[in-house]
PAVEXLO-123702 format. One line per 4 residues: their letters; for each residue x, y, z of N, C-alpha, C. Coordinates in nm, 2 decimals, padded with zeros to 4 digits. Layout:
residues N
A) X Y Z X Y Z X Y Z | ...
//
This chain:
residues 280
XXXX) -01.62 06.87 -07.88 -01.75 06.87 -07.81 -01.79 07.01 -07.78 | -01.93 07.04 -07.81 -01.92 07.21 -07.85 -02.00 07.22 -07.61 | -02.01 07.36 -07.63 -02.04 07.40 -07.50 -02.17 07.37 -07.46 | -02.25 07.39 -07.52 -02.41 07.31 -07.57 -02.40 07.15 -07.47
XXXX) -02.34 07.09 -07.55 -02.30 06.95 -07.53 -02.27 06.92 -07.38 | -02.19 06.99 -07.36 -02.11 06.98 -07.21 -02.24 06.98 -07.13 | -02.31 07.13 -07.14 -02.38 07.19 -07.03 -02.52 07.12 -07.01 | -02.53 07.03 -07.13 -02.64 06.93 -07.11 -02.59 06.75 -07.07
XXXX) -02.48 06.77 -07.08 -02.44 06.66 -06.98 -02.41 06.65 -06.87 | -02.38 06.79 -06.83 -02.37 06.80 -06.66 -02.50 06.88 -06.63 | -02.59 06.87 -06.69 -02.73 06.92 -06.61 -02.79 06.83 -06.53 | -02.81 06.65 -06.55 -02.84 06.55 -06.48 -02.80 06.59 -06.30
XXXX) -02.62 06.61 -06.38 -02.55 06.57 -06.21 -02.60 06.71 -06.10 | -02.59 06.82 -06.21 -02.61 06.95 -06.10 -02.74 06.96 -06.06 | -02.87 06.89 -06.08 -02.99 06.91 -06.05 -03.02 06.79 -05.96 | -02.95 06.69 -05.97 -02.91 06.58 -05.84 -02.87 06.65 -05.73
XXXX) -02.72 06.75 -05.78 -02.66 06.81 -05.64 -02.75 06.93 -05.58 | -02.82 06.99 -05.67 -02.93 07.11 -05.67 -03.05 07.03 -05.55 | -03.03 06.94 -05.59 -03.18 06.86 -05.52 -03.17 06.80 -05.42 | -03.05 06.74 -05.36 -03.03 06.67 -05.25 -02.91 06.72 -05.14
XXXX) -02.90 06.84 -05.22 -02.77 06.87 -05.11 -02.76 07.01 -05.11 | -02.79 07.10 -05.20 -02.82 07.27 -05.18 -02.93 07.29 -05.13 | -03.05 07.26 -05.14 -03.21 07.25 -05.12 -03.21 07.20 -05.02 | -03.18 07.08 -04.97 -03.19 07.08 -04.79 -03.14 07.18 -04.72
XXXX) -02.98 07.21 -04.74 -02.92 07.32 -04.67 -02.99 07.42 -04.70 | -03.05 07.48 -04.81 -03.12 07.60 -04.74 -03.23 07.60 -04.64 | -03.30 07.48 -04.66 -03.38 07.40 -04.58 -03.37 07.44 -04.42 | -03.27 07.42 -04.40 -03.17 07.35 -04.26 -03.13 07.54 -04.23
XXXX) -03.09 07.58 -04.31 -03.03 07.74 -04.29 -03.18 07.83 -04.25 | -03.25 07.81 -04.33 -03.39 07.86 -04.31 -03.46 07.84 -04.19 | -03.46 07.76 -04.12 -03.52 07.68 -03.97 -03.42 07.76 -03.90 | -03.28 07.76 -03.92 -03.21 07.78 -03.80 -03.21 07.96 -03.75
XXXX) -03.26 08.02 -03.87 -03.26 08.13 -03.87 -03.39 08.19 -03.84 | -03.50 08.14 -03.80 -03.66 08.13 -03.78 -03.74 08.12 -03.73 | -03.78 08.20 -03.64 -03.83 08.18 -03.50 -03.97 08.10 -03.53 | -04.08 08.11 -03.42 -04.22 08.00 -03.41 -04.36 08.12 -03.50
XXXX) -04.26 08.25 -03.52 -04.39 08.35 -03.56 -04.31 08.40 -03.74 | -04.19 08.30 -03.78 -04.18 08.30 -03.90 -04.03 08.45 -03.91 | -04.01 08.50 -03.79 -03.94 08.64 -03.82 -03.78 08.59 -03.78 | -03.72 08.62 -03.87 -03.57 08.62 -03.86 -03.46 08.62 -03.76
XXXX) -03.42 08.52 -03.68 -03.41 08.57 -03.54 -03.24 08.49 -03.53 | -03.12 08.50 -03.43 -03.04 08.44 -03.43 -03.03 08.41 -03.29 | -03.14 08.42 -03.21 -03.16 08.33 -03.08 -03.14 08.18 -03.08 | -03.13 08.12 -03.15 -03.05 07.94 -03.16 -02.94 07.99 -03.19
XXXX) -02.89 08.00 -03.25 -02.74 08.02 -03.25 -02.68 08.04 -03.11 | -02.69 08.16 -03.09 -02.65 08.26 -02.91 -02.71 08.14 -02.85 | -02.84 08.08 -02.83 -02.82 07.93 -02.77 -02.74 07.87 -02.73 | -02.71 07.82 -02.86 -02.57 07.71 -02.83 -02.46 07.74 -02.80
XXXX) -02.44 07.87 -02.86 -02.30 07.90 -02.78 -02.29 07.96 -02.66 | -02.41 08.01 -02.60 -02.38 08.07 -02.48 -02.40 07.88 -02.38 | -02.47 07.84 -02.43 -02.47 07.71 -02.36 -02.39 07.60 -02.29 | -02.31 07.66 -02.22 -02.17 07.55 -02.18 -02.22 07.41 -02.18
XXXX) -02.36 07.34 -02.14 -02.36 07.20 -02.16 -02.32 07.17 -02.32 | -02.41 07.23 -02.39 -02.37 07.24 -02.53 -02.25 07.24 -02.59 | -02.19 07.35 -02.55 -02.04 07.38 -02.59 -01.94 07.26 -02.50 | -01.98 07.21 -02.40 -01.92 07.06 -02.34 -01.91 06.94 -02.45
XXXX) -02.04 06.94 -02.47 -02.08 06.77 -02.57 -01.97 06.86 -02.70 | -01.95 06.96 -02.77 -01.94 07.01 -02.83 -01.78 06.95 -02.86 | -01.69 07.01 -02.76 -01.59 06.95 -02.70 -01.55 06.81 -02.74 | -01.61 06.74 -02.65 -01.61 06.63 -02.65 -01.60 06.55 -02.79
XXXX) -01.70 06.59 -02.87 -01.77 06.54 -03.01 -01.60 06.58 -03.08 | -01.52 06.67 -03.07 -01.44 06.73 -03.13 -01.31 06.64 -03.08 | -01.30 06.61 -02.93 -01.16 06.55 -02.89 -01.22 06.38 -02.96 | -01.30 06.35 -02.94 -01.29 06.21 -02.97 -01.27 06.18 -03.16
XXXX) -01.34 06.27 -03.25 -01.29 06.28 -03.39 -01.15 06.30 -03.41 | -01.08 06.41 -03.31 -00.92 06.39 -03.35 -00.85 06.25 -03.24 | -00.89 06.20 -03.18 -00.84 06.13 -03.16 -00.86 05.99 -03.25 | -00.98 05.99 -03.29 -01.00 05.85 -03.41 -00.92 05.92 -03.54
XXXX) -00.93 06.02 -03.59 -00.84 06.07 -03.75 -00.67 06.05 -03.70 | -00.65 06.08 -03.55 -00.51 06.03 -03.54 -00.47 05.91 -03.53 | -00.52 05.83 -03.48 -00.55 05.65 -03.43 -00.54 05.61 -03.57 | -00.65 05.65 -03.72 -00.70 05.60 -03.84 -00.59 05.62 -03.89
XXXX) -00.49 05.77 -03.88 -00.37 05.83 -03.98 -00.27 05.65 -03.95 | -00.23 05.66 -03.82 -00.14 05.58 -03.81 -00.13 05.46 -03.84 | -00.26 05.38 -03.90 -00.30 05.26 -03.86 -00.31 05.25 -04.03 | -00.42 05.34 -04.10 -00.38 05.34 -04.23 -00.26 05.36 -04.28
XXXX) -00.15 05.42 -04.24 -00.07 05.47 -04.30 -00.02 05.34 -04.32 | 00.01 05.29 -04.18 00.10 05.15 -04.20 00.04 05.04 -04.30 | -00.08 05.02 -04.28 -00.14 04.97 -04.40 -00.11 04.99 -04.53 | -00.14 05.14 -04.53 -00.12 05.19 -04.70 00.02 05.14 -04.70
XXXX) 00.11 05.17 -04.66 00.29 05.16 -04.63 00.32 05.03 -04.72 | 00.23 04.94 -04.61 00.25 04.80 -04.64 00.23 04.75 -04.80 | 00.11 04.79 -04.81 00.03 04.73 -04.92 00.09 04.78 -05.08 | 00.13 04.91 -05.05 00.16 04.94 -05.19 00.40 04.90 -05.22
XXXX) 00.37 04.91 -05.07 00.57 04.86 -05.07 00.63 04.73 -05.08 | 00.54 04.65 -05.01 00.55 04.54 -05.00 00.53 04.43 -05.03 | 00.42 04.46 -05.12 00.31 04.32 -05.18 00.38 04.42 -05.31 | 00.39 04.29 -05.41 00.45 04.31 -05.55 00.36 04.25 -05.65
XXXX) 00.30 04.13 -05.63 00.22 04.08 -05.70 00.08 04.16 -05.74 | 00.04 04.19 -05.85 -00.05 04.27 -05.86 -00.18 04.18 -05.81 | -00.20 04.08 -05.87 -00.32 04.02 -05.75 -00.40 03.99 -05.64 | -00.24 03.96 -05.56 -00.22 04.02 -05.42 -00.27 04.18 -05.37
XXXX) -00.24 04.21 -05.42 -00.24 04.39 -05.41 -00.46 04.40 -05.45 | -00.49 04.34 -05.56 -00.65 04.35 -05.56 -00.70 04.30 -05.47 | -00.67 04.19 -05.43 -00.69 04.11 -05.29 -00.68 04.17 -05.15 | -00.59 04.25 -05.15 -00.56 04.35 -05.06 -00.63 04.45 -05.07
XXXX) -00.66 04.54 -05.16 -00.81 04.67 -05.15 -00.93 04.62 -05.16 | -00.96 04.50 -05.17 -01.08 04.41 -05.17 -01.13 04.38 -04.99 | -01.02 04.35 -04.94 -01.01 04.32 -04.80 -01.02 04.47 -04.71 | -00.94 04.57 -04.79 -00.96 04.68 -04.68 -01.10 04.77 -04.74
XXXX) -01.23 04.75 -04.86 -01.26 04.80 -04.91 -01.41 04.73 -04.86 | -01.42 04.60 -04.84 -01.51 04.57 -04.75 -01.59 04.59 -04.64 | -01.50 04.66 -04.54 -01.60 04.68 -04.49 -01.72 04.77 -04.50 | -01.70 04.83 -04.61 -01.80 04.91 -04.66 -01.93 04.88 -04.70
XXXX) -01.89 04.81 -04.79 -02.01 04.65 -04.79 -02.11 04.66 -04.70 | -02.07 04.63 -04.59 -02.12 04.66 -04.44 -02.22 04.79 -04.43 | -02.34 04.73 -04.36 -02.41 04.83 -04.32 -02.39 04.88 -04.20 | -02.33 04.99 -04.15 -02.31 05.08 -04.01 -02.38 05.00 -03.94
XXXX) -02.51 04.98 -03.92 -02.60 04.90 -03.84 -02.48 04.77 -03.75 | -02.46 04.69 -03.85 -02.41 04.57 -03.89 -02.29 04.55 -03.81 | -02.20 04.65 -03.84 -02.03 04.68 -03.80 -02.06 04.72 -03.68 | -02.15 04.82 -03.61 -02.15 04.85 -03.47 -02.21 04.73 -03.43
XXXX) -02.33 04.67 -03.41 -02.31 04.53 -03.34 -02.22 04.45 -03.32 | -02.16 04.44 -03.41 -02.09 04.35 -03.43 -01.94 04.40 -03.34 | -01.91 04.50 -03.31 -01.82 04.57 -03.23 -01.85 04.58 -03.07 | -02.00 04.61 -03.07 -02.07 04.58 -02.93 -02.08 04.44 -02.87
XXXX) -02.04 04.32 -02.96 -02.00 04.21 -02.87 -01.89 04.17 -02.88 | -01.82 04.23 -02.94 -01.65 04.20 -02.94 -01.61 04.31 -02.83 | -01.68 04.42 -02.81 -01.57 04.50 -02.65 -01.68 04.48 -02.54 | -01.83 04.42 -02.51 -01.83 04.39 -02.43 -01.79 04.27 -02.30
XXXX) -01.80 04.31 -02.23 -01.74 04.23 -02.07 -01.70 04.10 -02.13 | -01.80 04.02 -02.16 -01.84 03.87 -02.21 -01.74 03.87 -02.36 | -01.73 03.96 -02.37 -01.66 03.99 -02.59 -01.51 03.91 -02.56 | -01.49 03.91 -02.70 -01.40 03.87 -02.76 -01.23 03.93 -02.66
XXXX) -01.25 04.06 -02.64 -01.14 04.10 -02.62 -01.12 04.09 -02.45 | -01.26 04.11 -02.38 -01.19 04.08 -02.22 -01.16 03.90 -02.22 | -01.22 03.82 -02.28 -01.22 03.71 -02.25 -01.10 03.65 -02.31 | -01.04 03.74 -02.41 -00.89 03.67 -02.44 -00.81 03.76 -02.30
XXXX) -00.83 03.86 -02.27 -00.70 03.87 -02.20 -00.73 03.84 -02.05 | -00.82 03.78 -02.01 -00.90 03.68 -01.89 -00.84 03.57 -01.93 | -00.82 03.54 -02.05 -00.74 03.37 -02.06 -00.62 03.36 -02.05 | -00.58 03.50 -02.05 -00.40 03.52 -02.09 -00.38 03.59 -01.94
XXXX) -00.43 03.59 -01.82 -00.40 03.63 -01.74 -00.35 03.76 -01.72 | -00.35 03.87 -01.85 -00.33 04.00 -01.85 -00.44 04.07 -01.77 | -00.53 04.06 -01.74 -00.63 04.14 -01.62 -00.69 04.03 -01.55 | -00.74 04.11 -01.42 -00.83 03.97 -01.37 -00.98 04.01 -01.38
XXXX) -01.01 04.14 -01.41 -01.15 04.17 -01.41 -01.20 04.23 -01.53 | -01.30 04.17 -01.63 -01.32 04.28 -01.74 -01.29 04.41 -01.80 | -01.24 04.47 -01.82 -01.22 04.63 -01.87 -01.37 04.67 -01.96 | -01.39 04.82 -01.92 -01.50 04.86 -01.94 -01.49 04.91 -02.04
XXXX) -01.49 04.87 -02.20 -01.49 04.91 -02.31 -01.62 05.00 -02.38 | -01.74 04.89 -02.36 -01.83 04.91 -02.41 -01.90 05.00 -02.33 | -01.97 05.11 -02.42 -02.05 05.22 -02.34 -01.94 05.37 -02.35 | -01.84 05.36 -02.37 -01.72 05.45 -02.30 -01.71 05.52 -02.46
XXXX) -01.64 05.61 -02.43 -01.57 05.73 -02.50 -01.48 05.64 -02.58 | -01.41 05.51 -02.52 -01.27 05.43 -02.58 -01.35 05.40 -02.72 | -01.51 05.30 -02.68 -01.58 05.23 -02.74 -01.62 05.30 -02.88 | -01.66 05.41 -02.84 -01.70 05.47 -02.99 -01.54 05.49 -03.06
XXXX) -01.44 05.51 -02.99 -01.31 05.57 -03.10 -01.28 05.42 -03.15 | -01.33 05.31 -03.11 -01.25 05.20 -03.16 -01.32 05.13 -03.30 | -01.49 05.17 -03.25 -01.58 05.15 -03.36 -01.56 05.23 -03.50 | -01.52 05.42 -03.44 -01.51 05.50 -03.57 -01.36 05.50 -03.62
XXXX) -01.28 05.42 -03.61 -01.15 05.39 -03.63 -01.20 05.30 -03.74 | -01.25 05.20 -03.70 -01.28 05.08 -03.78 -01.37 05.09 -03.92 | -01.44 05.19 -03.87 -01.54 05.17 -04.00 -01.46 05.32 -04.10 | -01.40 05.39 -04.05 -01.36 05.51 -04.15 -01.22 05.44 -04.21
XXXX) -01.14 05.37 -04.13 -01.00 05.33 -04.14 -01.01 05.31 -04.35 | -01.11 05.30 -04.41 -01.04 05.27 -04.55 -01.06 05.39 -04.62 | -01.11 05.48 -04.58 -01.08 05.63 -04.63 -00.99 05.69 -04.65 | -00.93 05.66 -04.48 -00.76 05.69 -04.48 -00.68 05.64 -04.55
XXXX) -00.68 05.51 -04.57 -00.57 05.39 -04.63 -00.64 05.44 -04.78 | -00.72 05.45 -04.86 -00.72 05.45 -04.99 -00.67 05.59 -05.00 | -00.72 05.68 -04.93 -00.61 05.84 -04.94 -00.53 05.85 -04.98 | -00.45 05.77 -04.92 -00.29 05.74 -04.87 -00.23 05.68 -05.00
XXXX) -00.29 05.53 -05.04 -00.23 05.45 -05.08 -00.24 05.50 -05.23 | -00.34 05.61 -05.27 -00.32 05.66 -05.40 -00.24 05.78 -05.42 | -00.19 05.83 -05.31 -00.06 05.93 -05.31 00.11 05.82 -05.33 | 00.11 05.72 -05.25 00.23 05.60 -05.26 00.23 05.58 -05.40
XXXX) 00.12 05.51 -05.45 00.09 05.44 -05.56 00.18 05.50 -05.66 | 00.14 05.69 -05.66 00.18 05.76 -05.76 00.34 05.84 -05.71 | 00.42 05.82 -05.65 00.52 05.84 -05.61 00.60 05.80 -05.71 | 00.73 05.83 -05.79 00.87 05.78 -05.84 00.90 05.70 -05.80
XXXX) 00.94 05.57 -05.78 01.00 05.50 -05.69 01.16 05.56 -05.72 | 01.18 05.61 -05.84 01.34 05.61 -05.86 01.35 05.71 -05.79 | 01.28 05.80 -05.70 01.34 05.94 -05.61 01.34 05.84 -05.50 | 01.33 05.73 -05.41 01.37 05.64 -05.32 01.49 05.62 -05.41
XXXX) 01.49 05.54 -05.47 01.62 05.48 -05.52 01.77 05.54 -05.46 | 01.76 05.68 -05.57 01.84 05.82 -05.55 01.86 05.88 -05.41 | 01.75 05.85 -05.33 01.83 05.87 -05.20 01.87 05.80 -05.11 | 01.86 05.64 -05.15 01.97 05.55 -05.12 02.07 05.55 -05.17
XXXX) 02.05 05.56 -05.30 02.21 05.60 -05.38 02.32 05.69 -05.29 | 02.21 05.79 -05.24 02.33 05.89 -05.20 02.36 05.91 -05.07 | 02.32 05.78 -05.01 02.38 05.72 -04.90 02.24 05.69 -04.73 | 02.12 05.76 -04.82 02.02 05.75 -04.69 02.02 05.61 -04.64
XXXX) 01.94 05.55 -04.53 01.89 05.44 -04.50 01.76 05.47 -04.52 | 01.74 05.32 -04.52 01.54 05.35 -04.52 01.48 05.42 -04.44 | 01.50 05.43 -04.33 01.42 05.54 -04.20 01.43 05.65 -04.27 | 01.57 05.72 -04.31 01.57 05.84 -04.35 01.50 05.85 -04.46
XXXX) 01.53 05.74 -04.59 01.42 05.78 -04.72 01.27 05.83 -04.69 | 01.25 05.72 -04.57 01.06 05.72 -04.58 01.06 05.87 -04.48 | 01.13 05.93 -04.39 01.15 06.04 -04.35 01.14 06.20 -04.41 | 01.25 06.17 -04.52 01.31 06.27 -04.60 01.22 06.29 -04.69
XXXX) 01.22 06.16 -04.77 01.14 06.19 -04.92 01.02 06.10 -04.94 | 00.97 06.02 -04.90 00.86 05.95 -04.87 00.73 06.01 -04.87 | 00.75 06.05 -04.66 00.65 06.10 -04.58 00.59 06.23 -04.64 | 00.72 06.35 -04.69 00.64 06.46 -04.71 00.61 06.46 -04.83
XXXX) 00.60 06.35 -04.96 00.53 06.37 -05.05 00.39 06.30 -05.03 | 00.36 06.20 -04.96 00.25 06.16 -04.90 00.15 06.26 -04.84 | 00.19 06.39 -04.76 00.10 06.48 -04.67 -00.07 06.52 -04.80 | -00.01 06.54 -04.89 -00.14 06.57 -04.96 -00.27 06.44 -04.92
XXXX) -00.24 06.29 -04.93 -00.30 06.21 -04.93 -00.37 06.20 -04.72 | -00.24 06.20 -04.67 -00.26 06.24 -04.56 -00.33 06.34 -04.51 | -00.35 06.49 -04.51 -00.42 06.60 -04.49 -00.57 06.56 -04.61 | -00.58 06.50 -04.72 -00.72 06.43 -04.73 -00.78 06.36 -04.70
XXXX) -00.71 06.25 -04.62 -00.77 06.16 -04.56 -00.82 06.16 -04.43 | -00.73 06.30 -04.34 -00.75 06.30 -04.21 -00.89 06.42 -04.22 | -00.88 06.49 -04.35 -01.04 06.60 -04.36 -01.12 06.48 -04.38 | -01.14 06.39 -04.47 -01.25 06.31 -04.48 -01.28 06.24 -04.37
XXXX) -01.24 06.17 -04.29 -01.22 06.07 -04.19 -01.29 06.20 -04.05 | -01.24 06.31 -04.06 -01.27 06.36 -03.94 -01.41 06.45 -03.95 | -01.42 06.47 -04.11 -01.57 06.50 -04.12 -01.67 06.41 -04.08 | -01.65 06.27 -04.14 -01.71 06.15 -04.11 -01.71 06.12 -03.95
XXXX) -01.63 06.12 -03.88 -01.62 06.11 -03.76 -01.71 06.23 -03.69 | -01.72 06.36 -03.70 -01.78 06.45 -03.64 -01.95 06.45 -03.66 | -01.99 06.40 -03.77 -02.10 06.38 -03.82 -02.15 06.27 -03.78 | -02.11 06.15 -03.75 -02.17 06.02 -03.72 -02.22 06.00 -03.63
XXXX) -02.33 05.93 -03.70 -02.45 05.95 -03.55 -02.48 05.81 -03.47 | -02.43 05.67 -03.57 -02.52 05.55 -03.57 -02.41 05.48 -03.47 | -02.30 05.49 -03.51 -02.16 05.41 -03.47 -02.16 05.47 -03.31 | -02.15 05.60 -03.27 -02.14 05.63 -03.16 -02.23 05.62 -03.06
XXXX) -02.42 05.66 -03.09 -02.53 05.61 -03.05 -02.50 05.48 -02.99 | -02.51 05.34 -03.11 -02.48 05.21 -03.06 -02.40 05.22 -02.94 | -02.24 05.23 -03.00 -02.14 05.18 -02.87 -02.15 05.27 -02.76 | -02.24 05.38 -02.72 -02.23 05.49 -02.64 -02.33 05.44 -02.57
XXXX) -02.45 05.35 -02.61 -02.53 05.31 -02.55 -02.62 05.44 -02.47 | -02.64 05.57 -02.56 -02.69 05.69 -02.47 -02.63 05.73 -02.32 | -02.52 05.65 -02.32 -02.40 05.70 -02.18 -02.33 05.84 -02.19 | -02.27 05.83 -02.37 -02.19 05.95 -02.39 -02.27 06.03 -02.49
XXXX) -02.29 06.13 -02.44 -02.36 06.21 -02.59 -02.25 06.32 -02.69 | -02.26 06.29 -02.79 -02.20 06.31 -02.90 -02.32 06.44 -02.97 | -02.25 06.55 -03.06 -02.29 06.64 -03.13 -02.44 06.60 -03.19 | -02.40 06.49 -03.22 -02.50 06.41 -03.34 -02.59 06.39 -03.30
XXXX) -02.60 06.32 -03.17 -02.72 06.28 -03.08 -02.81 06.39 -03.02 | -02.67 06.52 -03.00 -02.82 06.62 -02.97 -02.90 06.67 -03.12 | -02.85 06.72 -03.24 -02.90 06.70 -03.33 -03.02 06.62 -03.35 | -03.01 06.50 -03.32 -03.12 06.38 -03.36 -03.21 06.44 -03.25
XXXX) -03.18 06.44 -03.13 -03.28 06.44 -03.00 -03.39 06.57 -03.03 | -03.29 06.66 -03.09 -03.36 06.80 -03.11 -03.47 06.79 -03.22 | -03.42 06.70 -03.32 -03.52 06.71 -03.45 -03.59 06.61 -03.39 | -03.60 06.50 -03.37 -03.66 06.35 -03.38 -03.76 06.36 -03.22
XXXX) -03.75 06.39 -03.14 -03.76 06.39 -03.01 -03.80 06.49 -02.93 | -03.76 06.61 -02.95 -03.80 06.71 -02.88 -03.89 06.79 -02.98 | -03.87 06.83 -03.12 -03.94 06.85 -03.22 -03.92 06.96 -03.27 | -03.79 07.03 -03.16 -03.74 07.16 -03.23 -03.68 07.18 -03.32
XXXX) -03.73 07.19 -03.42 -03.65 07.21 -03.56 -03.53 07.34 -03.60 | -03.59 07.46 -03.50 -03.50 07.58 -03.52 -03.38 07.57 -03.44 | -03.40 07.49 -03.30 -03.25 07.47 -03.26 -03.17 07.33 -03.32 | -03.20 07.26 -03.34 -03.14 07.12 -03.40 -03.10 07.17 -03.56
XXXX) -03.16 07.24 -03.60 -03.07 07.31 -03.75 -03.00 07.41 -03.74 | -03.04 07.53 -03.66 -02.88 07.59 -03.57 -02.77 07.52 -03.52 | -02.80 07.41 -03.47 -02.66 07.30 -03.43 -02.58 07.26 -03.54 | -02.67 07.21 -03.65 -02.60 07.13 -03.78 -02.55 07.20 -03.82
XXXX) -02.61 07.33 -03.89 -02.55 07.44 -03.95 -02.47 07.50 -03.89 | -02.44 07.49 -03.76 -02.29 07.55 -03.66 -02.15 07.42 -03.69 | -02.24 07.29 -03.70 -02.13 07.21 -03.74 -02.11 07.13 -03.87 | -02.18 07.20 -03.98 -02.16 07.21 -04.11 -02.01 07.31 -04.14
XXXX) -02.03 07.44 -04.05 -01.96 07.55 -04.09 -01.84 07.52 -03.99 | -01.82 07.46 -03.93 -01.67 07.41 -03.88 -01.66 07.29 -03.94 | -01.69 07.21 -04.03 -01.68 07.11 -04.10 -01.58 07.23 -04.20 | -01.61 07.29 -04.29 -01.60 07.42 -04.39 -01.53 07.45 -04.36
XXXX) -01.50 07.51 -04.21 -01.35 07.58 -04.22 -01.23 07.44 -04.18 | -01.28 07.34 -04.15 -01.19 07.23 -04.18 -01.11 07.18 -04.31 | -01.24 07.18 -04.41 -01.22 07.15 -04.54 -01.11 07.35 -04.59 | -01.15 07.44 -04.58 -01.05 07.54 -04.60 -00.93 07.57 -04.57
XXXX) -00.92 07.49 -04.40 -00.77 07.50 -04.39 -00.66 07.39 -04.43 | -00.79 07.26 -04.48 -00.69 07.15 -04.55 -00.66 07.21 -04.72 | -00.75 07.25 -04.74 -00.70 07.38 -04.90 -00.59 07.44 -04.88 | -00.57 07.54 -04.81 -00.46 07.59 -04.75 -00.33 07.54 -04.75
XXXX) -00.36 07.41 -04.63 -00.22 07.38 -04.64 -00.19 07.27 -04.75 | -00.27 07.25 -04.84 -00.23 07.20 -04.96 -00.17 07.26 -05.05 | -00.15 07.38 -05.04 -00.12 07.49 -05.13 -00.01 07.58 -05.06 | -00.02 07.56 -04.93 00.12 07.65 -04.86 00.26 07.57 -04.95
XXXX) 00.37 07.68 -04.89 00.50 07.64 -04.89 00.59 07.55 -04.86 | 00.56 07.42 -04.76 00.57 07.37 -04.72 00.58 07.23 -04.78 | 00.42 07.23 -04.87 00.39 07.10 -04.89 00.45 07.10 -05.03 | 00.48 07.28 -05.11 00.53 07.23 -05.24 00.67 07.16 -05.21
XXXX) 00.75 07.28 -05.07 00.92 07.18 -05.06 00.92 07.04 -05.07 | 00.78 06.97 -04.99 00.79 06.86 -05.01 00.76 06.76 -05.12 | 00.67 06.85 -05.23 00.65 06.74 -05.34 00.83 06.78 -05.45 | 00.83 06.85 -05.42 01.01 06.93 -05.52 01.11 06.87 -05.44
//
């Protein structure tokens, strides 16, 4: 296939990516850089950072994403663990990324309601442990900080698990074997030689999951019920609401570019010293 060929087959995709995802961001870079008389200015920026309410929500938006990519690592992992170790039958196994691949299916709209009456008061979950005599008064799920990490757990959890489960998938089994042979137990195998050939899938899944998490606006909104404000929400409030376009694209573009150096230090440590010991 000559060069000609190529460059006119990937013209479609790069004028797609040209069009919908370079062209806004300069879009979004241009406003944030832009005062009301058109002159170049970086007063939204100094904004937000001199702004401690800002740099609070900021915070905040930041502890509750590592706390859902840590919550999602563990929960997929065990999943992934399961699914590719356990289940032998290959049908079973389609059955099983069918099941974790669904909720996608799902419209965000859809899955947050649907979350908003399972953790409130009256929900699914105070009214079973009201029947089980484990509390005597509702627990306050809904509305709360818990509520959104339980929601963005739920809806990102197959990012993590498919991450994962196509690092397992592609694993030796005979380097397990070999270190039973030479006397490990299973704790130690999945310890020794397992776990650190997994981190590639792991450190991709926990970049994707925590980009998705830091970004989301619909899942936290809903279950936050405008109680907790999230990054996202001032973003929205700023463009949608207030109508300032030069500070609400200064925000994005502040948290596009720590999105960036997220995705740069998962480069990094894909490529450190570390992760080769562990695939060798």
């Amino acid at each position: 296939m000559s060069k000609k060929t190529v460059l006119l087959l990937l013209a479609p995709s790069v004028l797609i990516l040209l069009g919908f995802f370079v062209l806004p961001l300069i879009v979004v870079l241009n406003n944030s850089i832009m005062d009301e008389t058109g002159s170049i200015t970086f007063h939204h920026y100094l904004q937000y950072f001199k702004d401690s309410h800002y740099l609070s929500i900021t915070w905040k938006s930041i502890k509750i994403s590592l706390l859902a990519t840590f919550i999602t690592l563990l929960i997929g992992y065990f999943i992934a663990y399961f699914t590719t170790r356990y289940i032998k039958s290959k049908k079973l196994k389609r059955v099983a990324y069918i099941v974790i691949i669904s909720p996608l299916f799902t419209s965000a709209v859809v899955r947050s309601f649907g979350w908003m009456v399972i953790l409130g008061n009256n929900g699914f979950i105070n009214n079973t442990l009201l029947a089980l005599g484990i509390i005597s008064e509702p627990i306050k799920l809904l509305y709360t900080e818990t509520g959104i990490i339980i929601g963005l757990v739920y809806i990102l959890a197959p990012f993590m698990i498919l991450s994962i489960t196509t690092v397992l998938e592609n694993i030796d089994s005979r380097l397990e074997e070999a270190a039973s042979d030479l006397g490990l137990g299973p704790f130690q195998t999945f310890l020794k030689v397992t776990l650190p050939l997994t981190v590639p899938g792991i450190l991709a899944g926990s970049v994707m999951v925590f980009s998705l998490a830091i970004s989301a606006y619909v899942t936290p909104a809903m279950l936050s019920g405008g109680k907790v404000q999230l990054i996202a929400t001032v973003i929205y409030e700023q463009m949608m609401q207030v109508f300032n376009y030069q500070f609400g694209s200064a925000v994005a573009f502040a948290v596009l570019i720590f999105s960036f150096l997220i995705i740069g230090l998962n480069h990094y440590l894909l490529r450190s010293d570390w992760v080769e010991e562990g695939r060798r």
